[in-house]
PyMOL Python script that loads the backbone (N, CA, C, O; Angstrom):
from pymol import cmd

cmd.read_pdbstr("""\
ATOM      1  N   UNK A   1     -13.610 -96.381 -12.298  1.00  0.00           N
ATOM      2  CA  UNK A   1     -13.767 -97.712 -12.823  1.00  0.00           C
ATOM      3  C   UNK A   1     -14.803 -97.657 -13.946  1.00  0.00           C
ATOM      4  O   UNK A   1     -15.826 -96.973 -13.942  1.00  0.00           O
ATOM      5  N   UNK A   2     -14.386 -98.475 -14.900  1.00  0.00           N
ATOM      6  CA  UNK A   2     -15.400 -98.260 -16.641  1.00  0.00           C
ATOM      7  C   UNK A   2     -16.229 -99.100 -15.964  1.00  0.00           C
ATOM      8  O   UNK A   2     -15.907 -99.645 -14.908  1.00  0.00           O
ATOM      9  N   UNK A   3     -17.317 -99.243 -16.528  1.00  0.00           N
ATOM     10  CA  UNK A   3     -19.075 -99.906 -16.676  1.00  0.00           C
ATOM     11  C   UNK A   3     -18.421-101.372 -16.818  1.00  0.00           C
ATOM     12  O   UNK A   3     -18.556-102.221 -15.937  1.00  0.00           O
ATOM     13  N   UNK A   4     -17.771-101.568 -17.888  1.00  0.00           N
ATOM     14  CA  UNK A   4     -17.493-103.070 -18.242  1.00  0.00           C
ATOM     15  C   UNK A   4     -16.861-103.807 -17.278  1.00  0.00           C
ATOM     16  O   UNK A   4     -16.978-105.010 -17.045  1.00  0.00           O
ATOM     17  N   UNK A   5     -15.768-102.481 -16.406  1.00  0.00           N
ATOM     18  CA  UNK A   5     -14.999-103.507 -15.256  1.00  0.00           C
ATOM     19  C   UNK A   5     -16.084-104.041 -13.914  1.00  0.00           C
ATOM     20  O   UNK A   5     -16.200-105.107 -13.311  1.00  0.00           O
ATOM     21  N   UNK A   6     -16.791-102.671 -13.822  1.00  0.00           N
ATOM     22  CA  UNK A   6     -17.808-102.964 -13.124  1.00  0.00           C
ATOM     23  C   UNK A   6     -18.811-104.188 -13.148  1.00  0.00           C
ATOM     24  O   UNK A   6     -19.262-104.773 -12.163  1.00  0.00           O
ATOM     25  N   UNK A   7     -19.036-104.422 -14.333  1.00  0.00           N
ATOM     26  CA  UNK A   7     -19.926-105.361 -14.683  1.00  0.00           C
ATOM     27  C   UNK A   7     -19.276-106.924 -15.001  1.00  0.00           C
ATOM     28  O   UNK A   7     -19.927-107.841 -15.502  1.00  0.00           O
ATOM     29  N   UNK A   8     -17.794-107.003 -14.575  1.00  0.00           N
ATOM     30  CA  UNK A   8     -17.356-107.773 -14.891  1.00  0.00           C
ATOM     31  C   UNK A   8     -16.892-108.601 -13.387  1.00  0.00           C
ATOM     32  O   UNK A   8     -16.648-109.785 -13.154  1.00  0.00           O
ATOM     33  N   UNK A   9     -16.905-107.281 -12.460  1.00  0.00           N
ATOM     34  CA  UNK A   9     -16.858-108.064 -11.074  1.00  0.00           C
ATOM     35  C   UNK A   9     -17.690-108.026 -10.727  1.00  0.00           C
ATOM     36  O   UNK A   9     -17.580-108.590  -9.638  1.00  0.00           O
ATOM     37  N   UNK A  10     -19.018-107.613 -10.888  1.00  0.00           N
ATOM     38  CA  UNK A  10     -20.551-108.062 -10.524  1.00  0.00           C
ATOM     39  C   UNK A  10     -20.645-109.550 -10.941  1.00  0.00           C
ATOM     40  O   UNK A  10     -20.864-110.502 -10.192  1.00  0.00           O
ATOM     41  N   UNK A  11     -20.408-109.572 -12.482  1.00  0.00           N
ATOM     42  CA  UNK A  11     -20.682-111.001 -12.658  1.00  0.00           C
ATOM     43  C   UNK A  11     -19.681-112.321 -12.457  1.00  0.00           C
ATOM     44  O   UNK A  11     -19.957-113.437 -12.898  1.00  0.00           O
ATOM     45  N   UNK A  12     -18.606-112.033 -11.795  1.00  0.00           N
ATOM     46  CA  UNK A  12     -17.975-112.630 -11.287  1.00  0.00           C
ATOM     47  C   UNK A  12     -18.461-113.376  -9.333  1.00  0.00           C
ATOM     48  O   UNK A  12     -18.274-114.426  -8.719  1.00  0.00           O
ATOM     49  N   UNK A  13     -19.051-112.188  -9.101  1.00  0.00           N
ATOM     50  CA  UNK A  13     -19.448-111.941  -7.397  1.00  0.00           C
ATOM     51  C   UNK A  13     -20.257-113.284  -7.591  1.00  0.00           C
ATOM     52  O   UNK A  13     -20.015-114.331  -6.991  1.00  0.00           O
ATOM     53  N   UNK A  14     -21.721-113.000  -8.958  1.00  0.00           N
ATOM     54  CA  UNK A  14     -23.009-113.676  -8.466  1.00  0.00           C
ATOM     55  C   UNK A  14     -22.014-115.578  -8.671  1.00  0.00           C
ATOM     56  O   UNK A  14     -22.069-116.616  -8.012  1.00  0.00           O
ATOM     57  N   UNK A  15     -21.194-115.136  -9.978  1.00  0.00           N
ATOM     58  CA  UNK A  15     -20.737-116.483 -10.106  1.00  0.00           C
ATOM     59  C   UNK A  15     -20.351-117.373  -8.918  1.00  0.00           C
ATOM     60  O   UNK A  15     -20.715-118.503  -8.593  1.00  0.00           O
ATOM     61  N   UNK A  16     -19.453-116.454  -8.352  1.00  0.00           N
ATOM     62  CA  UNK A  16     -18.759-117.519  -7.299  1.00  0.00           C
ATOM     63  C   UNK A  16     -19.997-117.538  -6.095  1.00  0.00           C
ATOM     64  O   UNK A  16     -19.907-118.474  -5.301  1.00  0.00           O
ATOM     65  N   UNK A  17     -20.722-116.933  -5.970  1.00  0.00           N
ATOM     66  CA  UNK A  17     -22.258-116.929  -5.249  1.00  0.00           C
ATOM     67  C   UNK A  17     -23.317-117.848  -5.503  1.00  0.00           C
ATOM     68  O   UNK A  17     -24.155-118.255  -4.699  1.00  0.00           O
ATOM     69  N   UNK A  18     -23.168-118.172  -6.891  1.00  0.00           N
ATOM     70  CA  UNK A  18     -24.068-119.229  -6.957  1.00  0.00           C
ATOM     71  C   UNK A  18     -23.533-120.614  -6.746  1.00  0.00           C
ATOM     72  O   UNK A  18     -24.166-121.570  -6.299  1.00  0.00           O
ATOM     73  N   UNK A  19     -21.766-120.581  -7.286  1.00  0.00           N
ATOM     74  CA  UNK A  19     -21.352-121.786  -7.453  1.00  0.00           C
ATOM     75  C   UNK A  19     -21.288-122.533  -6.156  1.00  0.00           C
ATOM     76  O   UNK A  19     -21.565-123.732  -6.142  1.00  0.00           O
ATOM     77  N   UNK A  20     -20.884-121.799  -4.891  1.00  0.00           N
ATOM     78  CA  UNK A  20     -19.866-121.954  -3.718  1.00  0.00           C
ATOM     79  C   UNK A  20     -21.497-122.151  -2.833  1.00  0.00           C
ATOM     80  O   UNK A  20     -21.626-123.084  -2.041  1.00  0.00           O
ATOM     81  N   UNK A  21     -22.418-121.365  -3.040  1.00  0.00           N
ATOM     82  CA  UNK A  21     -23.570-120.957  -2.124  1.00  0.00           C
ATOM     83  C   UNK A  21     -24.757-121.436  -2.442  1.00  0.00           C
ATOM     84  O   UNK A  21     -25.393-121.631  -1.406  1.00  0.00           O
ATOM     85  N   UNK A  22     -25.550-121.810  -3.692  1.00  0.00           N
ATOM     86  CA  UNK A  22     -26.398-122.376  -4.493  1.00  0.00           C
ATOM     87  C   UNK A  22     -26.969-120.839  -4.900  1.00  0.00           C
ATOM     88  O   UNK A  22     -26.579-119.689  -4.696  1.00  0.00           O
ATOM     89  N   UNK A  23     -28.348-121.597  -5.730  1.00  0.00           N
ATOM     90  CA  UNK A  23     -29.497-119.991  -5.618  1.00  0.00           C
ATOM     91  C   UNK A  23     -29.774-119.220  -4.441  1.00  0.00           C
ATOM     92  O   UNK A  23     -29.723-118.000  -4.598  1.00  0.00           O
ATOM     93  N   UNK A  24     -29.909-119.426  -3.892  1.00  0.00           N
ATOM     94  CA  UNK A  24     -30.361-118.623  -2.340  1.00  0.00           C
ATOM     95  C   UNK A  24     -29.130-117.461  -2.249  1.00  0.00           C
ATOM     96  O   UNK A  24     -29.302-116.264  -2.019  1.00  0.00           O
ATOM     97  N   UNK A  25     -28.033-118.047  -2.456  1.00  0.00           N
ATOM     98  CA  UNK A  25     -26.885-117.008  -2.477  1.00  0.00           C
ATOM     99  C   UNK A  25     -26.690-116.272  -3.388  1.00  0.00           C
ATOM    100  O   UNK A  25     -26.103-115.199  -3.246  1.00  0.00           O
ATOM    101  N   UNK A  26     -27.122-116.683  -4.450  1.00  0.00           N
ATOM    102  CA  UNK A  26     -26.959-116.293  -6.143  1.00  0.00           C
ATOM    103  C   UNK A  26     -27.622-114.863  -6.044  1.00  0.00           C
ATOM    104  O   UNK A  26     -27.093-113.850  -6.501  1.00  0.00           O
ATOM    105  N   UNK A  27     -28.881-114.895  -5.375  1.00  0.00           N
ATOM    106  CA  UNK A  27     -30.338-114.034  -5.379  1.00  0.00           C
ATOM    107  C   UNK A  27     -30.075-113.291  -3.860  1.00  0.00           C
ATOM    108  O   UNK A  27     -30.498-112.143  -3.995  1.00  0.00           O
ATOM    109  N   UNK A  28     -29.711-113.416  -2.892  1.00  0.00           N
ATOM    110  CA  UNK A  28     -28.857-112.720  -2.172  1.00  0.00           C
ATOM    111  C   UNK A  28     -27.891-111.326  -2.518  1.00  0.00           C
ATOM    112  O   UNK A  28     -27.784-110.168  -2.114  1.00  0.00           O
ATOM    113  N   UNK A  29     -27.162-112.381  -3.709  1.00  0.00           N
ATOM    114  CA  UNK A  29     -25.952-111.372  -3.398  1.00  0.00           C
ATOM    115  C   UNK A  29     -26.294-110.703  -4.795  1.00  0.00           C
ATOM    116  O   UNK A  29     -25.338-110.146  -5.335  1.00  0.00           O
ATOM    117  N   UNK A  30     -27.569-110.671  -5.496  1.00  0.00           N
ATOM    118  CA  UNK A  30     -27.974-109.776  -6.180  1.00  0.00           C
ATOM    119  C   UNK A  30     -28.692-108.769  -6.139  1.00  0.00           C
ATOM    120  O   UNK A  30     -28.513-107.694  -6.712  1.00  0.00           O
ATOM    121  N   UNK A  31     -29.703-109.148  -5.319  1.00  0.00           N
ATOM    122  CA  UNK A  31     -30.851-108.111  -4.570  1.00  0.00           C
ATOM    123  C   UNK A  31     -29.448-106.635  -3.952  1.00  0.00           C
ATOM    124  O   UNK A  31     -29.335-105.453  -4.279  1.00  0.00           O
ATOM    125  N   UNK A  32     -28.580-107.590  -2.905  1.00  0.00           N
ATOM    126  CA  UNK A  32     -28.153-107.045  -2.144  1.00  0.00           C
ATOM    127  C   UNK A  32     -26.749-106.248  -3.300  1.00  0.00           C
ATOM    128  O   UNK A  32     -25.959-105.535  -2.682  1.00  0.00           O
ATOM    129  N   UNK A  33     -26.589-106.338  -4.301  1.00  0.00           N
ATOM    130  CA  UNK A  33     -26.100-105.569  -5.560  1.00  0.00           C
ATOM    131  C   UNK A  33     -26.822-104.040  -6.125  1.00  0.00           C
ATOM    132  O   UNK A  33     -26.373-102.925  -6.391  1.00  0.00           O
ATOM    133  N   UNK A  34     -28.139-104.662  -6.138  1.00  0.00           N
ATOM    134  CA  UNK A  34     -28.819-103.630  -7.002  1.00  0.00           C
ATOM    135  C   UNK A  34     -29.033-102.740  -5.833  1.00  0.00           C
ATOM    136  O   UNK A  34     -28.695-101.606  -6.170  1.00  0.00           O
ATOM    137  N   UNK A  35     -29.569-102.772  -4.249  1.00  0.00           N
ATOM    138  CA  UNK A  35     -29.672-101.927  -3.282  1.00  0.00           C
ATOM    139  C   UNK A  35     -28.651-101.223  -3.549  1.00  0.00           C
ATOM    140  O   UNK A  35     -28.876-100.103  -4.009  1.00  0.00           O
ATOM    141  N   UNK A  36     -26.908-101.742  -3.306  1.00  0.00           N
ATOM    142  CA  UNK A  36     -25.641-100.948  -3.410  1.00  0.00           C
ATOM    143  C   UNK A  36     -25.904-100.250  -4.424  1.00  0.00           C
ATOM    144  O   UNK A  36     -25.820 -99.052  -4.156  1.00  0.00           O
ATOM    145  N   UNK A  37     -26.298-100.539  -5.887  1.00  0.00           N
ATOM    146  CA  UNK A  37     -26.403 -99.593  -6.905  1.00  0.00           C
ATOM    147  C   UNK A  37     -26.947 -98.702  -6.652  1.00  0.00           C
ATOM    148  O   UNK A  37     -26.223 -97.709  -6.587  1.00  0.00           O
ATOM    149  N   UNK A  38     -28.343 -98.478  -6.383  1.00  0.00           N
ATOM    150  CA  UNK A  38     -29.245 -97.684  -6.108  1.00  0.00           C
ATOM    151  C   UNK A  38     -28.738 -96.908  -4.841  1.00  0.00           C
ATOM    152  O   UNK A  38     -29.183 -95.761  -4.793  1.00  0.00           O
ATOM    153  N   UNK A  39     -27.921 -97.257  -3.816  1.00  0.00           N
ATOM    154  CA  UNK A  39     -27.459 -96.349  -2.786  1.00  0.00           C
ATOM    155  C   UNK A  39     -26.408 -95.470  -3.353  1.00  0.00           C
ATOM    156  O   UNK A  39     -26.431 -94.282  -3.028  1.00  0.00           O
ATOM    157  N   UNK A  40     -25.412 -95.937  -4.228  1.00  0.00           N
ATOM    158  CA  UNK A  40     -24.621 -95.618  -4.651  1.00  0.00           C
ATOM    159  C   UNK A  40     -24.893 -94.432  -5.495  1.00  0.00           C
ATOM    160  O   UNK A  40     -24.198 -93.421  -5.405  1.00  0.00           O
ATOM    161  N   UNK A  41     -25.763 -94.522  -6.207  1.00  0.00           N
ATOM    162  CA  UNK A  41     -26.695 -93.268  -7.408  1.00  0.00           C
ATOM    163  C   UNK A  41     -27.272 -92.264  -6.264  1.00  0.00           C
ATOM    164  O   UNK A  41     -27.442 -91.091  -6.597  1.00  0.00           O
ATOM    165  N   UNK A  42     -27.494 -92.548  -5.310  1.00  0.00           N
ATOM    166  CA  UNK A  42     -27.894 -91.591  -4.310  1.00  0.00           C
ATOM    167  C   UNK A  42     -26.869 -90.666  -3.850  1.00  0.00           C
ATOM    168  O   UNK A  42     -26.884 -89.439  -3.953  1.00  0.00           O
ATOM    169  N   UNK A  43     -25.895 -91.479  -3.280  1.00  0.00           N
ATOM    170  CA  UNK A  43     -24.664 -90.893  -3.213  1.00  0.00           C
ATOM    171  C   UNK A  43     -24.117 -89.705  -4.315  1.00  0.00           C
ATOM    172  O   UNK A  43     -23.654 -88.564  -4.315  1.00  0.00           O
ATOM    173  N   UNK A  44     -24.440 -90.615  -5.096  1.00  0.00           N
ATOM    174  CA  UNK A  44     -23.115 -89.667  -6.520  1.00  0.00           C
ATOM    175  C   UNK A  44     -24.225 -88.438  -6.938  1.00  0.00           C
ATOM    176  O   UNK A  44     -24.030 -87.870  -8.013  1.00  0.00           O
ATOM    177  N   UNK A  45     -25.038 -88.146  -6.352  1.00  0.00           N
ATOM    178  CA  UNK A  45     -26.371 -87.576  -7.045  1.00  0.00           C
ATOM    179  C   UNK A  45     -27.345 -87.742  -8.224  1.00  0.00           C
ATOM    180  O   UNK A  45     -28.258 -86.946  -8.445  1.00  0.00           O
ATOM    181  N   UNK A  46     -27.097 -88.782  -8.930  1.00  0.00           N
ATOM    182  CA  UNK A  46     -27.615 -89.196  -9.583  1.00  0.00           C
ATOM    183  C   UNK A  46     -29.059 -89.178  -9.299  1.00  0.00           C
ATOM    184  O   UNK A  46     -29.817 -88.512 -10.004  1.00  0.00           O
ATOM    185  N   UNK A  47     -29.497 -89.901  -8.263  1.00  0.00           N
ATOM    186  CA  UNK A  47     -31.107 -89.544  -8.041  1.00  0.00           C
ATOM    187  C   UNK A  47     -31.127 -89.111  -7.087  1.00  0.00           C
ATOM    188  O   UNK A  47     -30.091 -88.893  -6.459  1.00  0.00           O
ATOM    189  N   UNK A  48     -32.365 -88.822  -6.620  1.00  0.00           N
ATOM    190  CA  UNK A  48     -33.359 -88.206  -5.543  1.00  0.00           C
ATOM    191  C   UNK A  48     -33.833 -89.161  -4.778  1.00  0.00           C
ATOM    192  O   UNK A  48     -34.551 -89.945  -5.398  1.00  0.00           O
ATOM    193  N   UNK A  49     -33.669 -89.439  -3.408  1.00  0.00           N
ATOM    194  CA  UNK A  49     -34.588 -90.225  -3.118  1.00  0.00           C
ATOM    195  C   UNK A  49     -36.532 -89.820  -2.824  1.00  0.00           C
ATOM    196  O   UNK A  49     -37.338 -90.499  -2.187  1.00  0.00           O
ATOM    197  N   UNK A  50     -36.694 -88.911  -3.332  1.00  0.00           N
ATOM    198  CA  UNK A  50     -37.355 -88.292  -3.390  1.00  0.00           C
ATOM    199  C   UNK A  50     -38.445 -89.037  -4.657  1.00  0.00           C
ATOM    200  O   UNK A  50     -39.637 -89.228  -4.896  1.00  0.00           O
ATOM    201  N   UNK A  51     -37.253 -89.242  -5.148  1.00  0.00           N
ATOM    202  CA  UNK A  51     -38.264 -90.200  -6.490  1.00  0.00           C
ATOM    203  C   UNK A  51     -38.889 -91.453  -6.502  1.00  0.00           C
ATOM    204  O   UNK A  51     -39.548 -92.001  -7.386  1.00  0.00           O
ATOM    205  N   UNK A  52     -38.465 -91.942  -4.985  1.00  0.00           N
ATOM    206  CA  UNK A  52     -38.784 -93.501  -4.966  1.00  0.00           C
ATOM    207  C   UNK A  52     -39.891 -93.352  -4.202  1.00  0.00           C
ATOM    208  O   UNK A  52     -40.538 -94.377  -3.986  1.00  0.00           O
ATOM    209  N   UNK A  53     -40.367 -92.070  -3.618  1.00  0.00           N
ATOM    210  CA  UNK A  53     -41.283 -91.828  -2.503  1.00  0.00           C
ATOM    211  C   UNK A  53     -42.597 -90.809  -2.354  1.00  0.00           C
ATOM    212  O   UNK A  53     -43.448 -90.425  -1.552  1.00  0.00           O
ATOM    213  N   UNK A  54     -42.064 -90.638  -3.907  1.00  0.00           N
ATOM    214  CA  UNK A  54     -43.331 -89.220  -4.644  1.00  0.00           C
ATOM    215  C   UNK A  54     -44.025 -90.189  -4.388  1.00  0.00           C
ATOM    216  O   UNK A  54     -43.662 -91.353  -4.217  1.00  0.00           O
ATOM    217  N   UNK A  55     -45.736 -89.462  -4.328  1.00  0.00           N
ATOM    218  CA  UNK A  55     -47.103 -90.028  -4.746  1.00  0.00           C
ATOM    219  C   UNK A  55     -47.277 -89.188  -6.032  1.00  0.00           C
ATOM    220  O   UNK A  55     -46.913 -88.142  -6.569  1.00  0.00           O
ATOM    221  N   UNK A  56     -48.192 -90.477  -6.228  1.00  0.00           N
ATOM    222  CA  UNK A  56     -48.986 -90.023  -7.243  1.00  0.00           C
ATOM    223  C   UNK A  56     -49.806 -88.196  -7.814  1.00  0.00           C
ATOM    224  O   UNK A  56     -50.637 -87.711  -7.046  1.00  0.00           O
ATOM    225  N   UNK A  57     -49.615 -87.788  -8.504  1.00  0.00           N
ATOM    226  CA  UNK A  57     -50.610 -86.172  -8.882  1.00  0.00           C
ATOM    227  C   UNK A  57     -51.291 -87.185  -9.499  1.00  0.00           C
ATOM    228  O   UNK A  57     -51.282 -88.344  -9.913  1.00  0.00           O
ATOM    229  N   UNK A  58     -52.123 -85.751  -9.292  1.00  0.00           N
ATOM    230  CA  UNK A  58     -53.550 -86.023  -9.532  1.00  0.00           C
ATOM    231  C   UNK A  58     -54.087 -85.765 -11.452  1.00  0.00           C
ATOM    232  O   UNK A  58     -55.256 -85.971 -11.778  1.00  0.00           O
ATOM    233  N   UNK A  59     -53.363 -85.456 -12.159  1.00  0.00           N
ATOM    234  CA  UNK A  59     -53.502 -85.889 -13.421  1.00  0.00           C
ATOM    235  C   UNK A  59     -52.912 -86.979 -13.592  1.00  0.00           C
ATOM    236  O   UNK A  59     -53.051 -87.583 -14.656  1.00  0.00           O
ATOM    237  N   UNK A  60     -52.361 -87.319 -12.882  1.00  0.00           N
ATOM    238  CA  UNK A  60     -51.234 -88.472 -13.618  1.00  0.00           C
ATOM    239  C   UNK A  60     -52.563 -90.006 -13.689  1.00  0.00           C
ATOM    240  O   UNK A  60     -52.157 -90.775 -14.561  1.00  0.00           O
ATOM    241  N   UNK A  61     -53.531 -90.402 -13.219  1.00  0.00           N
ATOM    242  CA  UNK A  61     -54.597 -91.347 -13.209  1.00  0.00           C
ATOM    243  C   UNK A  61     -54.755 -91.905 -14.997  1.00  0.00           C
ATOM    244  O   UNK A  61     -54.840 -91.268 -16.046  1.00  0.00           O
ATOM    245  N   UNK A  62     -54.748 -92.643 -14.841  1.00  0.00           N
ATOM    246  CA  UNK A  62     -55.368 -93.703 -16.052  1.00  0.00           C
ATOM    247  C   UNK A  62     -56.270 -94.221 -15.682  1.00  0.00           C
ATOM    248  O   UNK A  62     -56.469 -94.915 -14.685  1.00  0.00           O
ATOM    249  N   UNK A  63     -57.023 -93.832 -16.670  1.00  0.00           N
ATOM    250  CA  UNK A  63     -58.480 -95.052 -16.563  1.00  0.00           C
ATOM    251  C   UNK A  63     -59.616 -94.187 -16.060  1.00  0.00           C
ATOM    252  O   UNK A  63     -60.730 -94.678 -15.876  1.00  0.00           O
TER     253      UNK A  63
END
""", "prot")
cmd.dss("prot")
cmd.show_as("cartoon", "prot")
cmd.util.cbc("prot")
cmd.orient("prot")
């Protein structure tokens, strides 16, 4: 599936989510979008979850 189709039933989802459900649903069924994304990139290997859970090194400090 292309990016655009993708992004075309995402924004279809929140639509009928906000219309049918108000905000509460709108923001629901977006949060609960971007998790799927982010699980999904895990899946495909795209990331690491490793990256969401590094600490900080110790050069890395500002300030």
């Amino acid at each position: 599936m292309s990016m655009a189709a993708a992004g075309l039933l995402a924004g279809m989802a929140l639509g009928f989510a906000g219309y049918f459900g108000g905000f509460a649903a709108f923001l629901l069924v977006a949060a609960l979008g971007a998790v799927g994304f982010v699980v999904g990139r895990v899946l495909d290997g795209d990331l690491e979850p490793s990256d969401f859970f590094r600490g900080r090194e110790h050069g890395d400090r500002r300030g």
